[in-house]
Backbone as XML, in Angstrom:
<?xml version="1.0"?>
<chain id="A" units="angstrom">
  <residue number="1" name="UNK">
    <atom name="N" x="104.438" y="73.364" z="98.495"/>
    <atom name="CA" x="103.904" y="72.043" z="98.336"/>
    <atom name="C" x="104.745" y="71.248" z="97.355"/>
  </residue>
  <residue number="2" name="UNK">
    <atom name="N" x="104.374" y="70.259" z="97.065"/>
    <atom name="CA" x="105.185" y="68.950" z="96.443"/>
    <atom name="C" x="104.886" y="68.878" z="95.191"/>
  </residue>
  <residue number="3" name="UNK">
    <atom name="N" x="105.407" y="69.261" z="94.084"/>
    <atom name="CA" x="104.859" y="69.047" z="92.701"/>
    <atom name="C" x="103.657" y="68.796" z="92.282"/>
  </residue>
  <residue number="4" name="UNK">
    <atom name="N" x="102.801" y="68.107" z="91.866"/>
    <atom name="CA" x="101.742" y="67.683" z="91.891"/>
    <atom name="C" x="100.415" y="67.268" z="93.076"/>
  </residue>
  <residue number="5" name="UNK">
    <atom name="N" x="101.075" y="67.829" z="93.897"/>
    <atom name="CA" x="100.427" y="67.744" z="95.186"/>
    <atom name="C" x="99.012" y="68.535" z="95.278"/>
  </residue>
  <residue number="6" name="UNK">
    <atom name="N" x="98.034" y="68.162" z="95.379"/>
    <atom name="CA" x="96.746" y="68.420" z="95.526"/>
    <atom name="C" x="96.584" y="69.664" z="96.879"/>
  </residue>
  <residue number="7" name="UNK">
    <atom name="N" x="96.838" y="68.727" z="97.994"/>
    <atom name="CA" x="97.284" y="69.801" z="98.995"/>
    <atom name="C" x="98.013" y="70.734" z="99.032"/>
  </residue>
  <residue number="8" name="UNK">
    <atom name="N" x="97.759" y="71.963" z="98.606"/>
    <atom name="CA" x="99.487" y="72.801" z="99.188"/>
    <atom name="C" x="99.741" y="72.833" z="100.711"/>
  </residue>
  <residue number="9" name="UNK">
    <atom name="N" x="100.509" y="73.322" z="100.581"/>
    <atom name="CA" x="101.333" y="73.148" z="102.186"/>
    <atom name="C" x="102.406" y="74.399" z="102.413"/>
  </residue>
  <residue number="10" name="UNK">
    <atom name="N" x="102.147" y="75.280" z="103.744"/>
    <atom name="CA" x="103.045" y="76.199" z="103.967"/>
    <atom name="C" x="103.942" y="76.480" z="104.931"/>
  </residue>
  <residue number="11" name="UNK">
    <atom name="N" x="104.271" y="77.025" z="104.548"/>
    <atom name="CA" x="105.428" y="76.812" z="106.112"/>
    <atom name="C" x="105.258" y="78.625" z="107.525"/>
  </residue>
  <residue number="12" name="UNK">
    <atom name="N" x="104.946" y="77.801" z="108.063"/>
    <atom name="CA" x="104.084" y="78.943" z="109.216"/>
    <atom name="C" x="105.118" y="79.127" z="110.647"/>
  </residue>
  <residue number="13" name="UNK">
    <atom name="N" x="104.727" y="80.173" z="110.658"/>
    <atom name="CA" x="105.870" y="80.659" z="111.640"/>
    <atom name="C" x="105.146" y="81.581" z="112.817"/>
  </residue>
  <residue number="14" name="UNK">
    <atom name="N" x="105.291" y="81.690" z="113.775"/>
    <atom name="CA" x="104.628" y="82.869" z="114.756"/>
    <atom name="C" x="105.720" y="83.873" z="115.021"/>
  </residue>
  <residue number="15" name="UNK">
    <atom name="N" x="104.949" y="85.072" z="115.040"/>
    <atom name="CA" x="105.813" y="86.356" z="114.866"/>
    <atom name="C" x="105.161" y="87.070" z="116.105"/>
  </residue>
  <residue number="16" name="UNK">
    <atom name="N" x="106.264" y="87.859" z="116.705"/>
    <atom name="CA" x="105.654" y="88.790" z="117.908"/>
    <atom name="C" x="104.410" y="89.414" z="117.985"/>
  </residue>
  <residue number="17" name="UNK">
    <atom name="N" x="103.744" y="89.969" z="118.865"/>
    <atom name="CA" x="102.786" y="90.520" z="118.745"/>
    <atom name="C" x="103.232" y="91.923" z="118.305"/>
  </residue>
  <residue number="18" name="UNK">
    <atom name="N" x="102.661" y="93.181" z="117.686"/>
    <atom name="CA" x="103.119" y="93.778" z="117.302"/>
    <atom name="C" x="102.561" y="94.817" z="118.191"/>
  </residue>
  <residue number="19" name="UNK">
    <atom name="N" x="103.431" y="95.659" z="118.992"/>
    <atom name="CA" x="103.220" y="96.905" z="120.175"/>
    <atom name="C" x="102.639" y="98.348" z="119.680"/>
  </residue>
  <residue number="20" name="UNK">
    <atom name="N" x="101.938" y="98.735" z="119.932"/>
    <atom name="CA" x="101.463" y="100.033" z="119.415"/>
    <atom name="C" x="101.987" y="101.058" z="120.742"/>
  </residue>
  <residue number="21" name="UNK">
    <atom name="N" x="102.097" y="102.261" z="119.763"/>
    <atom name="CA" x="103.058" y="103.869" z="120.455"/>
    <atom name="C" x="101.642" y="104.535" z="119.990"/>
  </residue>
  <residue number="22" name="UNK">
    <atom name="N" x="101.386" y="105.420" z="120.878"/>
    <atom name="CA" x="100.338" y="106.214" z="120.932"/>
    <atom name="C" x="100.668" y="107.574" z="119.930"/>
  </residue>
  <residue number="23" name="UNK">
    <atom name="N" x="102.550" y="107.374" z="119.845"/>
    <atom name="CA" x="102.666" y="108.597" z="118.778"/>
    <atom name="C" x="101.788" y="107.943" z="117.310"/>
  </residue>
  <residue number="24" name="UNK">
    <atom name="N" x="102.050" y="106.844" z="117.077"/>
    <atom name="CA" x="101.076" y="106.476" z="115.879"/>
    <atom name="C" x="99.844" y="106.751" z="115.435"/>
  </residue>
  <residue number="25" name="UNK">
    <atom name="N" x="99.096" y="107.514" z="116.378"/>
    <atom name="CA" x="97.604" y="107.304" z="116.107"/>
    <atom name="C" x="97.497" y="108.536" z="115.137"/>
  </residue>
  <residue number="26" name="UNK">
    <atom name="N" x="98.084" y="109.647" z="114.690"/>
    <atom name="CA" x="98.038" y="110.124" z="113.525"/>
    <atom name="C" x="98.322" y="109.509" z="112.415"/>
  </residue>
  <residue number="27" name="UNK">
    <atom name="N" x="99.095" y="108.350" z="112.151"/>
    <atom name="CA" x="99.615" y="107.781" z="111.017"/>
    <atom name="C" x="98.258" y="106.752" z="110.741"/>
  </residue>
  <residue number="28" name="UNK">
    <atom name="N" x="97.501" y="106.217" z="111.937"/>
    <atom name="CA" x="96.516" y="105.597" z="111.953"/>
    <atom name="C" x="95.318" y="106.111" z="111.558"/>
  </residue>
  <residue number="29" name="UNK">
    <atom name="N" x="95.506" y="107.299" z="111.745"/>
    <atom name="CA" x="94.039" y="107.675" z="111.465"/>
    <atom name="C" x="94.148" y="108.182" z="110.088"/>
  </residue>
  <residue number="30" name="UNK">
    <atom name="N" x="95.127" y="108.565" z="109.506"/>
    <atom name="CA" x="95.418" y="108.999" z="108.113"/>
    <atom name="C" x="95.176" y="107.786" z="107.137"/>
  </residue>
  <residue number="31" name="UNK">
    <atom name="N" x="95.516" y="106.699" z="107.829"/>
    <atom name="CA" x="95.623" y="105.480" z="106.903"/>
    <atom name="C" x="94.096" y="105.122" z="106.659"/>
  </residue>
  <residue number="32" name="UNK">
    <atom name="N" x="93.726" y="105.014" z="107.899"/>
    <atom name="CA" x="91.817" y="104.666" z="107.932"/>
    <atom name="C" x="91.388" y="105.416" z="107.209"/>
  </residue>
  <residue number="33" name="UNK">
    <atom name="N" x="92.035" y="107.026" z="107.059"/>
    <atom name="CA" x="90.827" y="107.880" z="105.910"/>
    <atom name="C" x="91.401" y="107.284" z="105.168"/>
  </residue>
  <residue number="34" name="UNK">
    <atom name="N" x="92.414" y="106.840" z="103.891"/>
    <atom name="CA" x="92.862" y="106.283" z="103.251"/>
    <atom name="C" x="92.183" y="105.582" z="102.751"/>
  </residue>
  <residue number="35" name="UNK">
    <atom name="N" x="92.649" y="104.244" z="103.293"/>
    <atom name="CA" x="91.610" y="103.214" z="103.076"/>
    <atom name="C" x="90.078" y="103.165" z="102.853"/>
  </residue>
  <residue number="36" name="UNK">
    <atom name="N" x="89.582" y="103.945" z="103.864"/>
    <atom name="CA" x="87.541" y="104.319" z="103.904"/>
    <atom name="C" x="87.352" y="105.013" z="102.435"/>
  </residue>
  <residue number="37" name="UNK">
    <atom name="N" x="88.282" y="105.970" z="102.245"/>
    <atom name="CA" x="88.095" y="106.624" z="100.735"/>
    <atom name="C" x="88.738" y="105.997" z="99.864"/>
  </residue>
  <residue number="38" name="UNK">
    <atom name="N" x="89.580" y="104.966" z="99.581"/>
    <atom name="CA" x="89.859" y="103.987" z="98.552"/>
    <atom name="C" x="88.646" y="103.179" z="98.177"/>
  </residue>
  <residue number="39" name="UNK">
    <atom name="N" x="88.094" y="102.579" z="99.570"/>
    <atom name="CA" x="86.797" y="101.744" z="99.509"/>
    <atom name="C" x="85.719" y="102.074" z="98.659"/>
  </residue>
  <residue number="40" name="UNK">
    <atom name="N" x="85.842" y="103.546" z="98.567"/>
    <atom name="CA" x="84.391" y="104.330" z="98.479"/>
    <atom name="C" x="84.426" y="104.279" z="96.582"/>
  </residue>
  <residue number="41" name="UNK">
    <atom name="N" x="85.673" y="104.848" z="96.162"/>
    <atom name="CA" x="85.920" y="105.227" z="95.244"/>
    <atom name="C" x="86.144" y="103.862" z="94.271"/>
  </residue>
  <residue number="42" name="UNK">
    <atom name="N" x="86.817" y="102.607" z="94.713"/>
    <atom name="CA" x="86.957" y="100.994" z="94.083"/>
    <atom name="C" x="85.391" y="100.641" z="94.173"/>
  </residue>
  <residue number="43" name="UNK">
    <atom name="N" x="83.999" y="101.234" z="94.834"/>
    <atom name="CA" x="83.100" y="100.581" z="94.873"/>
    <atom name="C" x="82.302" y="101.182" z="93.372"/>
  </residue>
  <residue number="44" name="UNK">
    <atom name="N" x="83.149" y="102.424" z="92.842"/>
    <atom name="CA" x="82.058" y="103.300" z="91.846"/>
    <atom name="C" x="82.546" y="101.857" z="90.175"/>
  </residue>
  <residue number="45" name="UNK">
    <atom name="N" x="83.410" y="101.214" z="90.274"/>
    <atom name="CA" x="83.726" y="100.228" z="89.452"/>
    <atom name="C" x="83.093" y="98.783" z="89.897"/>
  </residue>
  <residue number="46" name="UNK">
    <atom name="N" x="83.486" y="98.230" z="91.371"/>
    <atom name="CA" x="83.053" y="97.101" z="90.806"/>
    <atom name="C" x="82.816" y="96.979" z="92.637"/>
  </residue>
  <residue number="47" name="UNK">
    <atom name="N" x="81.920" y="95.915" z="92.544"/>
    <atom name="CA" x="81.325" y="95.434" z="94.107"/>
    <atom name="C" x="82.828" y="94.926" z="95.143"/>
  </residue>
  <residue number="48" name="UNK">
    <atom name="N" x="82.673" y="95.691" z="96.184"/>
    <atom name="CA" x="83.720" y="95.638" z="97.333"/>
    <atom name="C" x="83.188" y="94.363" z="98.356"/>
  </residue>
  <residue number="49" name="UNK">
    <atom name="N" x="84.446" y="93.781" z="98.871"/>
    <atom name="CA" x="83.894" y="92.746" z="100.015"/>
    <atom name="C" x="83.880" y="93.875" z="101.184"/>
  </residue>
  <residue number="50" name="UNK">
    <atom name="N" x="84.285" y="95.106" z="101.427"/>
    <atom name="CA" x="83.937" y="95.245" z="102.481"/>
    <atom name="C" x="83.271" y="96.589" z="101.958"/>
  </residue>
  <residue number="51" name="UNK">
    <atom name="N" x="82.851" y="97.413" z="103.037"/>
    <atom name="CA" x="82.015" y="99.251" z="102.251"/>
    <atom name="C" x="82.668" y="100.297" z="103.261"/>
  </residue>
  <residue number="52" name="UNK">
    <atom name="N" x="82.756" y="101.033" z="102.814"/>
    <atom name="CA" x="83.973" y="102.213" z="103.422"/>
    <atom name="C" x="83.418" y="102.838" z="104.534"/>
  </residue>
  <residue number="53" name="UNK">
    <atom name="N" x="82.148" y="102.486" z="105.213"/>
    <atom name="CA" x="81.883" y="102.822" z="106.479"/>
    <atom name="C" x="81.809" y="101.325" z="106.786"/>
  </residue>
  <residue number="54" name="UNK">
    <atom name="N" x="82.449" y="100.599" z="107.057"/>
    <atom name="CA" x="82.667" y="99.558" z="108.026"/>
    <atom name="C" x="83.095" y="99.636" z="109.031"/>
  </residue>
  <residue number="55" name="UNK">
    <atom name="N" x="82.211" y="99.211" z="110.133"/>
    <atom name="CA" x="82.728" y="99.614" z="111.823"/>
    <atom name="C" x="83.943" y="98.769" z="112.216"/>
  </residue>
  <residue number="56" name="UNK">
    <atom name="N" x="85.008" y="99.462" z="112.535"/>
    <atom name="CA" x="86.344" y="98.856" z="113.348"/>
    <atom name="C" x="86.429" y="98.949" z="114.610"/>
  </residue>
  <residue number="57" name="UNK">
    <atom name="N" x="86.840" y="97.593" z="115.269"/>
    <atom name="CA" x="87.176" y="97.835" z="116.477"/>
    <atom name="C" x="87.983" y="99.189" z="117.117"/>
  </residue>
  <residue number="58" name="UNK">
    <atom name="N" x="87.734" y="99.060" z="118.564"/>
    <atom name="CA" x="88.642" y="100.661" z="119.167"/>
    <atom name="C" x="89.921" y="100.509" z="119.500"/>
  </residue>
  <residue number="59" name="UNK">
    <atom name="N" x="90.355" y="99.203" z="119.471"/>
    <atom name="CA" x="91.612" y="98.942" z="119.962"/>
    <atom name="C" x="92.293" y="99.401" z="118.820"/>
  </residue>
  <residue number="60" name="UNK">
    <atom name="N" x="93.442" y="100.176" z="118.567"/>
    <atom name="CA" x="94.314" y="100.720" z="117.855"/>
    <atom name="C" x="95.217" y="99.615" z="117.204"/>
  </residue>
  <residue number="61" name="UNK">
    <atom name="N" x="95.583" y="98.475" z="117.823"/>
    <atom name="CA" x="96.252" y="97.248" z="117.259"/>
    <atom name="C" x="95.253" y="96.538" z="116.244"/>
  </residue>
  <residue number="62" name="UNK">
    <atom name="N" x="93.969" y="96.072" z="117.169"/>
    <atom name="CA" x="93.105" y="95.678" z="116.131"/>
    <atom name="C" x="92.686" y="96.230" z="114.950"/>
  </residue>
  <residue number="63" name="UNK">
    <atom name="N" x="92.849" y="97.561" z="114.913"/>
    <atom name="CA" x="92.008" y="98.386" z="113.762"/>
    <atom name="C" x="93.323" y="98.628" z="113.018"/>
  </residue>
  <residue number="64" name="UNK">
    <atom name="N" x="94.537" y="98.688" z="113.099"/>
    <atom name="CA" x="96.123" y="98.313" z="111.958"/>
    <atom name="C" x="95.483" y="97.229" z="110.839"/>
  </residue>
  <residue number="65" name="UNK">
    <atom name="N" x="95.807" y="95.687" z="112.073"/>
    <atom name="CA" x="95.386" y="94.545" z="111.395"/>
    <atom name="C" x="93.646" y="94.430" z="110.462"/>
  </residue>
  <residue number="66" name="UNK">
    <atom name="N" x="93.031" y="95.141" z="111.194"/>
    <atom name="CA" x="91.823" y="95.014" z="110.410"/>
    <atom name="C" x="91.748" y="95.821" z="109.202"/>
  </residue>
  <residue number="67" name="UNK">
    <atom name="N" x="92.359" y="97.381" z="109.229"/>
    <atom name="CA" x="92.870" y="98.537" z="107.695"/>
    <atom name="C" x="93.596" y="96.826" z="107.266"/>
  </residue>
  <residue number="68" name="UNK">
    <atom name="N" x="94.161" y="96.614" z="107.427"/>
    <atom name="CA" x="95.123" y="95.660" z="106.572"/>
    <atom name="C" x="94.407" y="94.619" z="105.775"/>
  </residue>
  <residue number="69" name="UNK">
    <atom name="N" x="93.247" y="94.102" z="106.498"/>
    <atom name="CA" x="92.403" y="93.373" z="105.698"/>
    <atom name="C" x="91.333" y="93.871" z="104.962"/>
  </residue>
  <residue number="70" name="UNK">
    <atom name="N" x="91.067" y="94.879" z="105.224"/>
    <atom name="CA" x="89.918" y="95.492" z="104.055"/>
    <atom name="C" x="90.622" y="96.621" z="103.113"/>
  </residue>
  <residue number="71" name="UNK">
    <atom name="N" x="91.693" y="96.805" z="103.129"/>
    <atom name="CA" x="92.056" y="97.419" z="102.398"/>
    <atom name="C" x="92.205" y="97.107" z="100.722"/>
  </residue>
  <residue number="72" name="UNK">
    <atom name="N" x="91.518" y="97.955" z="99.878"/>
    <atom name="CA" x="91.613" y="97.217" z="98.673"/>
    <atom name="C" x="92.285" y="97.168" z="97.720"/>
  </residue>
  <residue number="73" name="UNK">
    <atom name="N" x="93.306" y="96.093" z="97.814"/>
    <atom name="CA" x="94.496" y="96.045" z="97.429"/>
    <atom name="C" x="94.320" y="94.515" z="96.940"/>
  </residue>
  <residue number="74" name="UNK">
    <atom name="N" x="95.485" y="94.185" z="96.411"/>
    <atom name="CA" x="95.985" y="92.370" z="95.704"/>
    <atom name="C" x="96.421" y="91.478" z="97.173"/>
  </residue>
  <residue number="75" name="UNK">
    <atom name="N" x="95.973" y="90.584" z="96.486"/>
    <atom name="CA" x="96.537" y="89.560" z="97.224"/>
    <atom name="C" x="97.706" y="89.456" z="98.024"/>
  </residue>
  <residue number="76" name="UNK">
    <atom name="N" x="98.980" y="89.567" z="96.545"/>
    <atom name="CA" x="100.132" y="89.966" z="97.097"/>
    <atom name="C" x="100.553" y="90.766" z="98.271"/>
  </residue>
  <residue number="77" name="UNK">
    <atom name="N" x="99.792" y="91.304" z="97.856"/>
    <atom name="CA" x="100.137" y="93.108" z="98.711"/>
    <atom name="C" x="99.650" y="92.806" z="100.385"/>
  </residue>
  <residue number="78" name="UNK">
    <atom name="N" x="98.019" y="92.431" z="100.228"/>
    <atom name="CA" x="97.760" y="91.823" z="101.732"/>
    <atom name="C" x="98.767" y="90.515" z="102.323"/>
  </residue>
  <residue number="79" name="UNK">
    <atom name="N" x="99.498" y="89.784" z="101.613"/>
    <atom name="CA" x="100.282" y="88.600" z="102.007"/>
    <atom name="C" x="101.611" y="89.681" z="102.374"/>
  </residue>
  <residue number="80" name="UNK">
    <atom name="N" x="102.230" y="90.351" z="101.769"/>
    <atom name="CA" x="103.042" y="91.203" z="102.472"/>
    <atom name="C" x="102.839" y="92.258" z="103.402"/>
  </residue>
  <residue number="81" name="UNK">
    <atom name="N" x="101.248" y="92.669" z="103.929"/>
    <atom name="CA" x="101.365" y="93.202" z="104.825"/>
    <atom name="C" x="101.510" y="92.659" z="106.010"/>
  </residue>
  <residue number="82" name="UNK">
    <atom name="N" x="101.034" y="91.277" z="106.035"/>
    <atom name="CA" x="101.195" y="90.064" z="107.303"/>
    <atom name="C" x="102.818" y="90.152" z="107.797"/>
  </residue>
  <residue number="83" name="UNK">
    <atom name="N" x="103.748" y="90.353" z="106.637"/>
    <atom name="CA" x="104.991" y="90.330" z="106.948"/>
    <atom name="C" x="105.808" y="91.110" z="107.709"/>
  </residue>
  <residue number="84" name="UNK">
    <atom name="N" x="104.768" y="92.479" z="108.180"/>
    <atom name="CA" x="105.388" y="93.604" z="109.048"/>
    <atom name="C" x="105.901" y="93.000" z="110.567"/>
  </residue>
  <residue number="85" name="UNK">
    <atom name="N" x="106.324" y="94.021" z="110.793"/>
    <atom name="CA" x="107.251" y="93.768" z="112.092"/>
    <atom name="C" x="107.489" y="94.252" z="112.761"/>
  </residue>
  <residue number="86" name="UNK">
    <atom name="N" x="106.847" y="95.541" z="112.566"/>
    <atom name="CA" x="106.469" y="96.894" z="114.117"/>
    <atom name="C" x="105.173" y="97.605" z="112.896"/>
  </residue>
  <residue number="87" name="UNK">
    <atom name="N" x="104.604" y="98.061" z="113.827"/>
    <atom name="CA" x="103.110" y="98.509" z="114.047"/>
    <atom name="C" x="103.718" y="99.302" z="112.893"/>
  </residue>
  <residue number="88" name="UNK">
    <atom name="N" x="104.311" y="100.612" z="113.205"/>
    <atom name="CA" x="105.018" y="101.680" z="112.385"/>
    <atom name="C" x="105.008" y="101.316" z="110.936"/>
  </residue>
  <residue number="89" name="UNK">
    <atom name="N" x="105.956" y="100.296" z="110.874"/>
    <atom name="CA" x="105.791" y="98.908" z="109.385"/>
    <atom name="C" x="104.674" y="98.878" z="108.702"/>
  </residue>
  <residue number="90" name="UNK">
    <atom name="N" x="103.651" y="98.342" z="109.532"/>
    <atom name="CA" x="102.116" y="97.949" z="109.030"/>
    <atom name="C" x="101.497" y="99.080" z="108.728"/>
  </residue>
  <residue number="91" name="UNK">
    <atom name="N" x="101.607" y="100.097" z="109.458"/>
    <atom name="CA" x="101.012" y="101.015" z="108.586"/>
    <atom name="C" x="101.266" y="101.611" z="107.707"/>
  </residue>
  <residue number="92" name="UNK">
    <atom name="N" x="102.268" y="101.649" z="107.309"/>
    <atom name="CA" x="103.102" y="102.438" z="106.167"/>
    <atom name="C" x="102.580" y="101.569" z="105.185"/>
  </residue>
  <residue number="93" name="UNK">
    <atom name="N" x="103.050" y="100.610" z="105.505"/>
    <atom name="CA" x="102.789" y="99.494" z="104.455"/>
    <atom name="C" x="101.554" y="99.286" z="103.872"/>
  </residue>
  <residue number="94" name="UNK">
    <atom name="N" x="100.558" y="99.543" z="104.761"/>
    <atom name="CA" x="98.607" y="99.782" z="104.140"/>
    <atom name="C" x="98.621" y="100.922" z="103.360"/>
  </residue>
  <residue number="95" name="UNK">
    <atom name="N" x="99.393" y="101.674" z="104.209"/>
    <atom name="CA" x="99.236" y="103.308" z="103.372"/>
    <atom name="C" x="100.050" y="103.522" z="101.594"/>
  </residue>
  <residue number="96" name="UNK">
    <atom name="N" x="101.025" y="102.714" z="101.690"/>
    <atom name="CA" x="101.923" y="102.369" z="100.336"/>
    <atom name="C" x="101.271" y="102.024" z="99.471"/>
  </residue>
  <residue number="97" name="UNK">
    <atom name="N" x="100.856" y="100.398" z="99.754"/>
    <atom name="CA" x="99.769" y="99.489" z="99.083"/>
    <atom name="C" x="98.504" y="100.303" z="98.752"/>
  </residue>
  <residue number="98" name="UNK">
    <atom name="N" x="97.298" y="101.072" z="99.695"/>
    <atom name="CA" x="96.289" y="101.719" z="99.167"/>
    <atom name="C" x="97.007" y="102.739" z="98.564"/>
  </residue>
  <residue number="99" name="UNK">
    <atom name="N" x="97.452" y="103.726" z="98.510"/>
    <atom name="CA" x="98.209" y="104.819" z="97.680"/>
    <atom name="C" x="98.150" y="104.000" z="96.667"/>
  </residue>
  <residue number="100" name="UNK">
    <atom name="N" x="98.564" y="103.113" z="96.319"/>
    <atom name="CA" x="98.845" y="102.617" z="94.841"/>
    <atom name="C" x="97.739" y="102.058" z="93.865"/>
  </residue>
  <residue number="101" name="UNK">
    <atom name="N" x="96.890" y="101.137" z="94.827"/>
    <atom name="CA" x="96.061" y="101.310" z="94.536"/>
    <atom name="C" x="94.750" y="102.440" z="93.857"/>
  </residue>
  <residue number="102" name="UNK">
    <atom name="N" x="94.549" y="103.294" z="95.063"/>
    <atom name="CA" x="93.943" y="105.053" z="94.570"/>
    <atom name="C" x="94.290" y="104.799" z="93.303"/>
  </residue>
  <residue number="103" name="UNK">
    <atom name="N" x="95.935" y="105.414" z="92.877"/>
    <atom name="CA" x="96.043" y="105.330" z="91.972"/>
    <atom name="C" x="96.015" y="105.072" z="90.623"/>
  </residue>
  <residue number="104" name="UNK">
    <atom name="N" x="95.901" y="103.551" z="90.907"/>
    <atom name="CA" x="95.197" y="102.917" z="89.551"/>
    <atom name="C" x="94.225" y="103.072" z="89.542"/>
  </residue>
  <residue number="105" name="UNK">
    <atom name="N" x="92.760" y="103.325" z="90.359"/>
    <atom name="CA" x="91.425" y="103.489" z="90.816"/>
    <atom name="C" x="91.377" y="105.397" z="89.433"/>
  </residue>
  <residue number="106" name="UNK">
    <atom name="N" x="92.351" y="105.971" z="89.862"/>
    <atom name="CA" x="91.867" y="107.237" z="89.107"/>
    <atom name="C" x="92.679" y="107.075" z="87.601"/>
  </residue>
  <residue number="107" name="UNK">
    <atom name="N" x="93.558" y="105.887" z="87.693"/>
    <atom name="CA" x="94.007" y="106.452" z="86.183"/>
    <atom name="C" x="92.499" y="105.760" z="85.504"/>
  </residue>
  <residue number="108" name="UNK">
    <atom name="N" x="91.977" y="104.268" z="86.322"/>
    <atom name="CA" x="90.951" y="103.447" z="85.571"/>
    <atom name="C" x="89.334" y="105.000" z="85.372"/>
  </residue>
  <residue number="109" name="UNK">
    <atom name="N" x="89.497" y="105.764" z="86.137"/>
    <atom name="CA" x="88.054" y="106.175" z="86.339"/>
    <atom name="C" x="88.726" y="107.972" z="85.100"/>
  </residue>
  <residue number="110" name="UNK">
    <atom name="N" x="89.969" y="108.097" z="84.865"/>
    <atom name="CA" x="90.166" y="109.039" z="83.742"/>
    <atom name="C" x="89.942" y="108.572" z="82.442"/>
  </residue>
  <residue number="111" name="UNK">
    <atom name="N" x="89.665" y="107.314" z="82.153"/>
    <atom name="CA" x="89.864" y="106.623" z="80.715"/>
    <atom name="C" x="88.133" y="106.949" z="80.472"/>
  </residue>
</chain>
């Protein structure tokens, strides 16, 4: 946006749809436990927008993009998962981001 500009303004682009390989669905389903047990464990601190049994669609594309949005992670982190560019990408990339997350989740719950 423009210096003082009230509005921000972004610059938007459309990106392929992203193809799913059926070899993935182990990396997928690892990530979903991931995530479901990040959820569980960020909820013993502080109230979650989403709860770690949240029902996901069955489509395997949809349920990438959807781990990607409930995953509880920063801002940042969800604005760079939008940035993937094969399925393979996106999930790694949820799985990176929550990993790191966990992480801080147990150093906060050792203190």
């Amino acid at each position: 946006g423009l210096e003082g500009d009230p509005c921000p303004r972004a610059l938007v682009r459309s990106v392929d749809d992203l193809e799913w390989d059926v070899e993935l669905e182990p990396r997928r389903e690892q990530t979903e436990d991931l995530v479901r047990r990040t959820l569980a464990r960020a909820s013993e601190f502080e109230d979650q927008m989403w709860s770690a049994t949240v029902e996901l669609a069955e489509d395997p594309i949809t349920i990438a993009w959807q781990l990607a949005g409930i995953a509880p992670v920063g801002p940042l982190d969800q604005v760079a998962l939008l940035r993937s560019t094969t399925m393979r990408g996106l999930l790694e990339a949820i799985f990176t981001a929550t990993t790191e997350a966990a992480e801080v989740l147990e150093a906060r719950g050792s203190w």
